[in-house]
N, C-alpha and C positions, 0 to 999 in steps of 0.2 A: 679832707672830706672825700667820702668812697665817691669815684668817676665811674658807671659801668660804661662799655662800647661789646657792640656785639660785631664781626668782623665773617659777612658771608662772604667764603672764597669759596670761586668756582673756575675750574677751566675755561670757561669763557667760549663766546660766540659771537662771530662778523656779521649775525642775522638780526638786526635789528627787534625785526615783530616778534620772534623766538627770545629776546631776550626781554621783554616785555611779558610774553606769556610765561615764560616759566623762571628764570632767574630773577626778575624783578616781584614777581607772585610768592615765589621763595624770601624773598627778603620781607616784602610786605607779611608774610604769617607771622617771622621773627620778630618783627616792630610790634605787630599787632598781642604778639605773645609775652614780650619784653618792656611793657609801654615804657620803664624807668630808665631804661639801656636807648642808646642810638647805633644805629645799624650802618656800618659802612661796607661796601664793596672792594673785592680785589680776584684779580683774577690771573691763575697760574701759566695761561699759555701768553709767551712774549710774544708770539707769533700775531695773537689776534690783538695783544695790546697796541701794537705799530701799524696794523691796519685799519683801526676805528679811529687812532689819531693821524694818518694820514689822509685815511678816505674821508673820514668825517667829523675831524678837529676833536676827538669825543675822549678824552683822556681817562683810560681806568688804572689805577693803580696795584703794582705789585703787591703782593703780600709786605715784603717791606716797607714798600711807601707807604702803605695801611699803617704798622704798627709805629711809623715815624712819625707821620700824621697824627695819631692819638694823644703819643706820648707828645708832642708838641701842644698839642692842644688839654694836658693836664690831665686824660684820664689814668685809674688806677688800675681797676680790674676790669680781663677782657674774658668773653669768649668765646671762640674761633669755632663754629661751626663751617664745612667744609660740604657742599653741595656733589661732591662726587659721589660716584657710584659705586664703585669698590675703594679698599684699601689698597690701592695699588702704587704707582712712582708720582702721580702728582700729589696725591695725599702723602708720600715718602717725602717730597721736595719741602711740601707745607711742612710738615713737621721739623722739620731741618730748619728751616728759618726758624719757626717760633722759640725752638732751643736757644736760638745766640739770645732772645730776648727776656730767659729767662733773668730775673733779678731786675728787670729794668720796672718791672710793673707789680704792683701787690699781688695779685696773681695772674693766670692764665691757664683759664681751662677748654680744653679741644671736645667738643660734641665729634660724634661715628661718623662715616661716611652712612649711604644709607641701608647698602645691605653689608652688616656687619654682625650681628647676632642673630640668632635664628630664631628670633621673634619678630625681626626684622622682614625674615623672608616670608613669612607667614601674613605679614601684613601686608606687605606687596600683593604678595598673590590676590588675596580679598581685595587690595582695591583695583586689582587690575578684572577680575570677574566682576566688579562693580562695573566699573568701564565699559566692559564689553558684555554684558547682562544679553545680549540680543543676539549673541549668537548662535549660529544652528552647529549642530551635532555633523551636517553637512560640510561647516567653513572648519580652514587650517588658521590659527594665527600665530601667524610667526614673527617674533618681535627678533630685532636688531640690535645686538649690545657691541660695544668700541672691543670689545678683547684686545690683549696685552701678553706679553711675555713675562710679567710678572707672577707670582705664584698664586696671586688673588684673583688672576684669572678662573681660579676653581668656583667660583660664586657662580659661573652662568652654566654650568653643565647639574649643580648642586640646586638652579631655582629651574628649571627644566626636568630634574628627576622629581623636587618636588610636586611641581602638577601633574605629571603622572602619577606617580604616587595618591594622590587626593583625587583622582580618575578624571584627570582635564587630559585627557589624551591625545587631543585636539590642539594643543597649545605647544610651542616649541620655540627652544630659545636656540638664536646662533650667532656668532659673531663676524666682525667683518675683520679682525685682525689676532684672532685665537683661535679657542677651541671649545664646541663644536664649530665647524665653519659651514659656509651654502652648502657643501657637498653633504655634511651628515647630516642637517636638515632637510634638504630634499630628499635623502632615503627616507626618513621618516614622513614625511609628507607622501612618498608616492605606496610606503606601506597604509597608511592611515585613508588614501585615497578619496578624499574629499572633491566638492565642486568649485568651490571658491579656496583660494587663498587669501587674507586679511594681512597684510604686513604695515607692522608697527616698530616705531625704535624705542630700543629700553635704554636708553641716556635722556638725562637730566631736558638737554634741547634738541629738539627734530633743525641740526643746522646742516650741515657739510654732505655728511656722511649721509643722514634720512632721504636727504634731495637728492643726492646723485647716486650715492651707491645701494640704498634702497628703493629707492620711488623714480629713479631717470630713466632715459630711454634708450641708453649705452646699452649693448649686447650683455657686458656683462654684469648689468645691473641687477641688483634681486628680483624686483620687478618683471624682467626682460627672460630671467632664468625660467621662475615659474609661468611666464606665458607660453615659454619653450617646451614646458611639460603639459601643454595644452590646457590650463586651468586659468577659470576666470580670476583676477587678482585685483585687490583693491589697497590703496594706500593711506596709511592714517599718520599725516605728518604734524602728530601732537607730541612734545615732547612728556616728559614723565612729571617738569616740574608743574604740567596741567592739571594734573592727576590729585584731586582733594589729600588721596590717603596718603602719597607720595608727602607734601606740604606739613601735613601733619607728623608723618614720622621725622622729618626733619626736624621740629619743633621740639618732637621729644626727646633726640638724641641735645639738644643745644641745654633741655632740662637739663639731664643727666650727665651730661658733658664733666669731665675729670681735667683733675690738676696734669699739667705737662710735667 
């Protein structure tokens, strides 16, 4: 008898309330999308796995503790929706695991990360002007993405030409660990010369990274930069899995989701 299980992996976050608003919000759409399938959790950073079970007894399970757990438990066909943001190394990781288990299950199909086709990026953008409908031609919003040394790092300088492109000139993406970094966003910021700065992060949870290296009050926080360029700055520490459109396109790559 066909078992389905749907298996959201995500990088993971030691932020409790963040993982409530937007990864548990993320799973709730799948359930709610899937009513026949049961949704389990796993999450690809070791790092945050051993500090919710030691901080707070809270045990998440690995990608393969996921698929042991399944296949223990008699399902047939799964599929691995993956709440990252780019294709990049921990979506590289996921995929590696789930290869040893081909054959072990009737099938296994992987839904995209979320920006992955460029119909993908088009919906972002919409639901991020969704989002922020109220802003003036006045504010900068500058979102915060993880950037990587992997090659999929091209996704945030590509959803940054987009809205210029579609004349959101006002909008600017940079990363805390690629490329563009603070520095070419602030030229473009002090070219654009606005009153306010709005700074948001463009990962999945406003955890680690939005609280200190965007929104802290460390010198060389983002925050702390643009105040240094004498502009008012405000911080919006919602993660993206807040984001209705964001929940939805996930939903649909788990539709469309392909054989491994």
């Amino acid at each position: 008898m066909k078992k389905t299980g749907i298996l959201a992996v995500s990088f993971g976050t030691s932020y409790r309330d963040a993982l409530a608003k937007n990864i548990e919000a993320i799973e709730k759409a799948l359930a709610a999308a899937f009513p026949e399938a049961e949704v389990r959790r796993a999450f690809t950073s070791g790092m945050i796995i051993r500090k919710l079970e030691k901080r707070d007894g809270f045990h998440v399970d690995t990608v393969e503790e996921a698929l042991e757990g399944f296949l223990r438990d008699g399902f047939t066909d799964l599929i691995v929706q993956p709440t990252h943001v780019i294709n990049g190394h921990e979506n590289d990781g996921m995929l590696e695991v789930l290869r040893a288990y081909r054959g072990r299950f009737h099938s296994i199909r992987t839904g995209a990360p979320l920006l992955t086709a460029m119909e993908d990026y088009h919906a972002l953008s919409e639901g991020i002007l969704a989002e922020f409908h109220e802003l003036s031609d006045r504010d900068a919003l500058v979102f915060m993405g993880h950037g990587t040394e992997h090659h999929a790092n091209a996704v945030y300088p590509a959803l940054d030409y987009l809205f210029k492109a579609e004349g959101h000139s006002n909008i600017h993406i940079g990363t805390v660990e690629g490329y563009p970094g603070l520095e070419q966003v602030k030229e473009q910021v002090r070219r654009q010369r606005p009153e306010r700065v709005v700074l948001a992060p463009l990962m999945v949870v406003a955890g680690d990274h939005a609280c200190n290296d965007m929104a802290g009050d460390e010198e060389d926080s983002w925050k702390s930069q643009f105040l240094q360029e004498g502009l008012q700055v405000s911080c919006i520490l919602k993660g993206l899995g807040e984001y209705p459109a964001v929940r939805e396109l996930f939903v649909s790559h788990a539709r469309e989701a392909q054989p491994l």
